[in-house]
C-alpha positions in Angstrom: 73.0 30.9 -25.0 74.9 33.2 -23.5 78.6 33.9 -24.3 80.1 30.8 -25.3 77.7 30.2 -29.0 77.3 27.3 -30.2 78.6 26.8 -33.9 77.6 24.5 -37.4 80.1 22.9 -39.1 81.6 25.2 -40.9 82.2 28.3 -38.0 78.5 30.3 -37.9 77.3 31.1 -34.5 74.0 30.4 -33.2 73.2 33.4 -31.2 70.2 31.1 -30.2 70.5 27.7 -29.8 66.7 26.7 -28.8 65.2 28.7 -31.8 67.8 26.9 -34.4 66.5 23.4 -33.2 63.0 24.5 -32.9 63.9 25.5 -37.2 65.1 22.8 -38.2 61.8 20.8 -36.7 59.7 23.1 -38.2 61.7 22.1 -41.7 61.6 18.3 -41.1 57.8 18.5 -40.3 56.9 20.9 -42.9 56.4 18.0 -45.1 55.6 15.4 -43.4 54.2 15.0 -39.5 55.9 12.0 -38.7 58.9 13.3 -38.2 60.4 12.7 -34.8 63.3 14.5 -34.8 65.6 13.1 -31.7 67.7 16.0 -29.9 71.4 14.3 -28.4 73.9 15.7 -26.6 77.2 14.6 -26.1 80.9 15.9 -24.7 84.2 14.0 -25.4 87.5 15.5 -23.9 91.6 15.8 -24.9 94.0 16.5 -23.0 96.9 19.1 -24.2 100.3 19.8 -23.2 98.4 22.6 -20.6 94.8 22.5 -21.0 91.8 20.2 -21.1 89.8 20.4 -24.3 85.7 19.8 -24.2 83.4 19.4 -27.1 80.0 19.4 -26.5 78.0 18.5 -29.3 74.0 18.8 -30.0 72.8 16.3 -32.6 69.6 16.9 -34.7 68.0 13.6 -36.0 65.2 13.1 -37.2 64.5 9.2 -36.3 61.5 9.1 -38.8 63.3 9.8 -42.0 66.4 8.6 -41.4 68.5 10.8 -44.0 71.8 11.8 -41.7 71.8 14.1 -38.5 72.2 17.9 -38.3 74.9 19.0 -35.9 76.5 22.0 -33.9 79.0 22.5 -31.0 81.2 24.1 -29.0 84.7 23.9 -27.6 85.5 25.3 -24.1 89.7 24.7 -23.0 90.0 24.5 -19.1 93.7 24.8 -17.8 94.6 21.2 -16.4 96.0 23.1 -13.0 92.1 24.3 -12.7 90.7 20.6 -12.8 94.4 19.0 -10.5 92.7 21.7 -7.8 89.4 20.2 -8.1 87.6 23.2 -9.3 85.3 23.1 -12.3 83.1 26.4 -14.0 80.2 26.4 -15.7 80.1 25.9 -19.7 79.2 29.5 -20.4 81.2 31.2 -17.9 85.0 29.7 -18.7 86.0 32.3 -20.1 86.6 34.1 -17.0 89.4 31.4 -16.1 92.8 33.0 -15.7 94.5 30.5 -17.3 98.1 31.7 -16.1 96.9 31.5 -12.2 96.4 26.9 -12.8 100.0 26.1 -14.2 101.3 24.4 -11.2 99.1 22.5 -9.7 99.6 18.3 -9.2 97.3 15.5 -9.1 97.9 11.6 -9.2 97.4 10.5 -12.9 94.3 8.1 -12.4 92.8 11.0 -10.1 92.8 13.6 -13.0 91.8 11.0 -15.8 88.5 10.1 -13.2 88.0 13.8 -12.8 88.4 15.1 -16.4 85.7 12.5 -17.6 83.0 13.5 -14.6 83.6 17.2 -16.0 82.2 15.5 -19.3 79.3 14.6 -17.1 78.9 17.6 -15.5 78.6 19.6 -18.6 75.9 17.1 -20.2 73.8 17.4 -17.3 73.8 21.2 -17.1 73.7 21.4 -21.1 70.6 18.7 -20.7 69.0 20.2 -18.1 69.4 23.8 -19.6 67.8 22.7 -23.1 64.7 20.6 -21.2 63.8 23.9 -19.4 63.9 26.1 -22.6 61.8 23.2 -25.0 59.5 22.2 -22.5 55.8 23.6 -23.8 57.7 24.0 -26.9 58.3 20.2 -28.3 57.3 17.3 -27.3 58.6 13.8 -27.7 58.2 10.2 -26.2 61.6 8.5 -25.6 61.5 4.5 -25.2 62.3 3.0 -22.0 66.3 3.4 -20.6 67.7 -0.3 -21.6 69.8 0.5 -18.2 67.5 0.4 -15.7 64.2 0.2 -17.3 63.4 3.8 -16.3 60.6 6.0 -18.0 62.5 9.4 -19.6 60.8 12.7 -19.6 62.8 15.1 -20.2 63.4 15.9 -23.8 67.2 15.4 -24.7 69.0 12.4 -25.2 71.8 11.8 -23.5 75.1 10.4 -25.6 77.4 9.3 -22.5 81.3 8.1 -23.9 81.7 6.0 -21.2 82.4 2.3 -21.5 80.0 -0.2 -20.5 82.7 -3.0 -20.2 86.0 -2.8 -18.3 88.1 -4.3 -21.0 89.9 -7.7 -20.9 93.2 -5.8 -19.2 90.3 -3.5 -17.3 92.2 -0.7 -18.7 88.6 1.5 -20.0 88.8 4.4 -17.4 85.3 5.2 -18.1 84.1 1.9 -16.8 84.8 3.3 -13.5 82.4 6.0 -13.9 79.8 4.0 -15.7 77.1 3.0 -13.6 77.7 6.3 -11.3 77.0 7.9 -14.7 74.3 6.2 -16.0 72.2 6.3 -12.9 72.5 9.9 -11.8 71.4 10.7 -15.7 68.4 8.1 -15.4 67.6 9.6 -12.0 67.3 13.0 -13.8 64.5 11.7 -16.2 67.0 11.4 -18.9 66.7 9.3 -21.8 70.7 8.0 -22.2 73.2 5.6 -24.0 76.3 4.6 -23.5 79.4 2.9 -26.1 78.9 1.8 -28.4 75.3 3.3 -29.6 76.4 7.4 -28.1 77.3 8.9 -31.3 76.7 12.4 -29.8 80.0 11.9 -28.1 81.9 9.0 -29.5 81.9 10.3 -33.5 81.1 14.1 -33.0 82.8 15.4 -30.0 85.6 12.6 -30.3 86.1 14.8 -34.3 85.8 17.9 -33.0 88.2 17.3 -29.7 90.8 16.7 -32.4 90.2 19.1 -35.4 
C-alpha cells in the first residue's frame, strides 16, 4: 500500500495489506468453511500540542468462530495549521506535508473539532473504497441489512464510524453533528456501517492506538 505500511501489534510492516487479509482467510478457512471472516475499518483522532494524530485501524474477525479479532494499523500526524486552512492529503501521501509551513494558521474551536472528525471520514471512505477495489473477485461476503437506513451493502468492508448516535443530555457529543451526514454518505457508497456504541474498529482500536 504504498508508502505509509500498515503495521501488527507489535511494529512489522505489511508491505501488502490485501494479500495479509487474504492469509489470514485462507488460515481461518483452512479448517473449517464456515468461516466468515468480517473485514472493519476504523479511524479515531487526538489532538497534540501541534499536530493532529489519525489511526486507522483494519480489524480481522472472523464472525463464525468467534475466538478474538486479528488487527493492524497505521498512524498518519497532520499539522493542525494544515486542517485550520482547510486542506486535507491523502492517507498515503502525508508525508510530503511540510509540517513547519502550517504553524500559524487560526480556526474557531467548534470549526476545527467538526473538521478534524470529517478527516476521520474522509480517510475511512478512501481506505474503504481502496480495499473493495483490490478484494472484489477475490472474497466475497454478504453483509446484513444497515440498521440505519435499511440499505442493502455491497461492498466488502465494514465500516466502524466513532461518531455518536445521541447528542448527549448537555448536547455536548461533537460527533452527533456529523452523524447522519456520516452515516448516509457511507450507506450511499454501498457500505455496510456502525456507529457508537457497536464500532469497535474505531472506538477500542484506533481510540488505543491514538494514545500509545
Amino acid at each position: 500500500m504504498k508508502k505509509n505500511y500498515f503495521k501488527k501489534f507489535g511494529g512489522e510492516q505489511i508491505e501488502d495489506v490485501v494479500e495479509h487479509i487474504l492469509e489470514y482467510i485462507k488460515y481461518q478457512s483452512k479448517d473449517n468453511p464456515n468461516s466468515n471472516v468480517q473485514i472493519c475499518i476504523g479511524c479515531d483522532s487526538q489532538s497534540k500540542s501541534r499536530s493532529i494524530i489519525y489511526a486507522l485501524t483494519i480489524v480481522l474477525y472472523d464472525d463464525y468462530k468467534h475466538k478474538g479479532a486479528h488487527y493492524i494499523f497505521k498512524r498518519v500526524t497532520i499539522p493542525k495549521g494544515y486542517l485550520k486552512k482547510n486542506k486535507r492529503t491523502s492517507q498515503w501521501e502525508f508525508d510530503k506535508i511540510e509540517h513547519s509551513n502550517y504553524e500559524n494558521f487560526n480556526m474557531p474551536l467548534n470549526d476545527f473539532i467538526i473538521t478534524k472528525l470529517w478527516n476521520e471520514v474522509e480517510y475511512l471512505m478512501e481506505l474503504g473504497l481502496w480495499l473493495d477495489e483490490k478484494l472484489t473477485d477475490k472474497y466475497k461476503i454478504e453483509h446484513d441489512k444497515n440498521e440505519y437506513d435499511g440499505s442493502k451493502p455491497y461492498r466488502i468492508p465494514i465500516i466502524h464510524l466513532d461518531f455518536n448516535p445521541d447528542e448527549g443530555s448537555t448536547k455536548q457529543n461533537k460527533s452527533n453533528k456529523l452523524y447522519n451526514s456520516a452515516m448516509g454518505m457511507f450507506c450511499g457508497m454501498g457500505f455496510k456501517v456502525v456507529g457508537k456504541p457497536n464500532a469497535y474498529a474505531s472506538s477500542s482500536a484506533g481510540d488505543l492506538l491514538c494514545k500509545n
